[in-house]
C-alpha positions in Angstrom: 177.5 47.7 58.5 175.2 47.5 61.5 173.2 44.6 63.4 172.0 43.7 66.7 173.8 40.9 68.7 173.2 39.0 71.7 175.3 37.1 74.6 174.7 33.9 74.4 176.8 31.1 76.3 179.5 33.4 76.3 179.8 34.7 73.2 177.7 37.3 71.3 175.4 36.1 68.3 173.3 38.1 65.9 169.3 38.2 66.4 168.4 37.5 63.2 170.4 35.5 60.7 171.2 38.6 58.8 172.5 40.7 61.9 174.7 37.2 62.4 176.4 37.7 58.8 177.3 40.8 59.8 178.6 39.9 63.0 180.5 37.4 61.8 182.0 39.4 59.0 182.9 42.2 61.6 184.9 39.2 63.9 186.7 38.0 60.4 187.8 41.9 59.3 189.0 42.4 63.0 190.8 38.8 63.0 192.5 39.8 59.6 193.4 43.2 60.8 196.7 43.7 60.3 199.2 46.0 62.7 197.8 49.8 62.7 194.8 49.0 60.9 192.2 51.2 61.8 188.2 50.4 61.7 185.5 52.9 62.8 182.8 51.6 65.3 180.1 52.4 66.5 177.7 50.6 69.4 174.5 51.4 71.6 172.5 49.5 73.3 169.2 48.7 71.4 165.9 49.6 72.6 163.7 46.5 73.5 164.0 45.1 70.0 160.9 42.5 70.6 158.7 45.9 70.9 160.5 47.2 67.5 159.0 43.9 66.1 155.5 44.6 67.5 155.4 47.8 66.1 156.2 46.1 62.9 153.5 43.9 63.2 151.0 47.3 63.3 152.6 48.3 60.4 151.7 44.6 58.6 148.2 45.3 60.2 147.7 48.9 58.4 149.4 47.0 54.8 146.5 44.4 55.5 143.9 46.6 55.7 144.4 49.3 53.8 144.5 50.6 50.1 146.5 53.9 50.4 149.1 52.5 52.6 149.8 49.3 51.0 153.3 48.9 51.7 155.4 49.1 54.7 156.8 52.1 54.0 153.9 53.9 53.0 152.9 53.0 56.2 155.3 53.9 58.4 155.3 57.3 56.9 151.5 57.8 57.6 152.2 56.5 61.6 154.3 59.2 61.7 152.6 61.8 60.5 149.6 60.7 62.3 151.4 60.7 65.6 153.3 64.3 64.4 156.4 62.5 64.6 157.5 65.0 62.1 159.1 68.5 62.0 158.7 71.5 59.5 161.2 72.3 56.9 161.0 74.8 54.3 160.9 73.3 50.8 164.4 74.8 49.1 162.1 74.9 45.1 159.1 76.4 46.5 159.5 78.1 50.0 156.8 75.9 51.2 157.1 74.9 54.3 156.5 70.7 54.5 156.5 68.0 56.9 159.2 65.9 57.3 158.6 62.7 59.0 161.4 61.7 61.7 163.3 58.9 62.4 162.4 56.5 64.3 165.7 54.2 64.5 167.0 52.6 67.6 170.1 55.9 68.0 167.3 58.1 67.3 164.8 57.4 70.4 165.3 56.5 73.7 162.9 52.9 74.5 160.8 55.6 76.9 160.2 57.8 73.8 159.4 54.7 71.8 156.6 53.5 74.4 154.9 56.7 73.4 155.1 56.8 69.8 153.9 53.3 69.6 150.9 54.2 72.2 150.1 56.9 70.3 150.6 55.5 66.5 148.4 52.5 67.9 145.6 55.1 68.9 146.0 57.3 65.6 145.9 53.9 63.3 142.6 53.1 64.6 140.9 56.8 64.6 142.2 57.4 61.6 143.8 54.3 58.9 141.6 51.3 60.5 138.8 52.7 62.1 136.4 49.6 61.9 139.1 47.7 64.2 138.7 48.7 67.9 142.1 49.1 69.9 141.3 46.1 71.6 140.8 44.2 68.4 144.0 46.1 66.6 145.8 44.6 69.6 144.6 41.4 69.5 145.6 41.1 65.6 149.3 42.6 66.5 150.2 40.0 68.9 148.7 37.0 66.6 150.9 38.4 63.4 153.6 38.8 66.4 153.4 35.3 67.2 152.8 34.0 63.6 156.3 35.8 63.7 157.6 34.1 66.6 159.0 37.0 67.2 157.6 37.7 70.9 
């Protein structure tokens, strides 16, 4: 289990109501621990999870305007390749080499490395998935779906 939480008037609280579940099930299993229980966790701090949104909110834009990539995670897997977030890897059946797409999860990049793969996935979208949107205009749509959101 995994989720984002929050202080808030001293005491922590899940950023969506989903991550809050979670967080409340995790204070519940450590209340009902009993004497040399063990649990296994793990914590980071989050990149800026408002941008992780945003970047969400280009992905809605590409669903919205496109035919090929009409899901989120068709999407996500075309920004990715578009910005050669991806690495080579020899196919194991064929001896092809292929290219994997990379993660993009909050342990896998720092928030600096994040700034760039969203520049960048914002300047490939419109070259090469949206091209009769200008920047300007892609940007424009991402913060109105952001704050249709209320997310930002």
């Amino acid at each position: 289990m995994q989720c984002i939480v929050v202080k808030h008037n001293e005491s922590l609280r899940g950023i969506s109501t989903n991550d809050h579940d979670v967080y409340l099930r995790l204070k519940n299993k450590i209340n009902n621990m009993r004497e040399g229980d063990a649990l296994r966790l793990n914590f980071a701090t989050p990149r800026n999870v408002q941008h992780h949104r945003k970047f969400f909110a280009l992905l809605k834009l590409i669903t919205d305007n496109s035919e090929t990539y009409d899901t989120v995670a068709k999407a996500l897997l075309a920004v990715k390749l578009i910005c050669a977030h991806a690495e080579p890897f020899i196919d194991p059946t064929t001896g092809e080499v292929v290219t994997v797409p990379k993660s993009i999860a909050f342990d896998a990049m720092t928030q600096e490395e994040f700034n760039a793969f969203y520049e960048n996935a914002l300047d490939g979208i419109v070259q090469y998935v949206v091209p009769h949107l200008s920047r300007d205009d892609a940007e424009q749509i991402i913060k109105l779906i952001v704050n249709e959101w209320g997310a930002i």
